[in-house]
C-alpha positions in Angstrom: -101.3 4.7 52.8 -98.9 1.7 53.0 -99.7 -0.6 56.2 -96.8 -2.0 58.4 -94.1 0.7 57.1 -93.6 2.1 60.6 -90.6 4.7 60.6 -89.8 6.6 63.3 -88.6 10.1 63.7 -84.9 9.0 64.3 -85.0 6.9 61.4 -86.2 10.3 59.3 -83.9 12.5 60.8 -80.9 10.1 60.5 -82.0 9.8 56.8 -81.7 13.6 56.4 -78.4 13.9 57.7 -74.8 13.7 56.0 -73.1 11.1 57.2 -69.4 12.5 56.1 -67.2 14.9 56.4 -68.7 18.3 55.0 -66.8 20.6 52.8 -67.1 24.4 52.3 -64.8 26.3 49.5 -64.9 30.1 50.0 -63.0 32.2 47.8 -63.0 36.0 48.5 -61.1 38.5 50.8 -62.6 39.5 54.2 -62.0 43.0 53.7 -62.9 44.5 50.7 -60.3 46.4 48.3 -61.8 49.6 48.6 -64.6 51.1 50.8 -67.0 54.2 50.0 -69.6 55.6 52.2 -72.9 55.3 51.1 -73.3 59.4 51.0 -70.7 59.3 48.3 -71.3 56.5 46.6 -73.4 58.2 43.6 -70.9 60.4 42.8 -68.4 57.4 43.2 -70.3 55.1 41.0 -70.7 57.5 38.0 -67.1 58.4 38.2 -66.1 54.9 37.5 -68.6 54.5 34.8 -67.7 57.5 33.0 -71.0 58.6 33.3 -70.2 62.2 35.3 -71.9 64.0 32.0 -76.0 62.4 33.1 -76.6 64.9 36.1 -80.4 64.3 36.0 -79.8 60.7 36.1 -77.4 61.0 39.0 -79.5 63.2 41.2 -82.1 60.8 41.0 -79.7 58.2 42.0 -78.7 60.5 45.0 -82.2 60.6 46.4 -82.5 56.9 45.9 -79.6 56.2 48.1 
């Protein structure tokens, strides 16, 4: 332990803080493009990955959702 290094908790919290401006860069859309319900979102999902032909697979999915 190092003797006579007193710091004090403003000294640690001032060293913890920016001291500039801060910058946030958020690229998206605040509504999405399209919107499906979660009900049909199985058969949604398979229809757009050409994948309508696994009907085991996507009754599975169905439960999981």
């Amino acid at each position: 332990m190092m003797a006579g290094a007193t710091v004090t908790v403003d000294e640690v919290r001032k060293g913890q803080r920016a001291t500039g401006p801060a910058t946030v860069l958020a690229i998206g859309t605040a509504t999405p493009a399209n919107c499906v319900y979660q009900a049909d979102y199985p058969d949604y999902y398979f229809r757009i990955t050409k994948s309508d032909h696994l009907t085991d697979l996507k009754e599975k999915f169905k439960r999981m959702c």
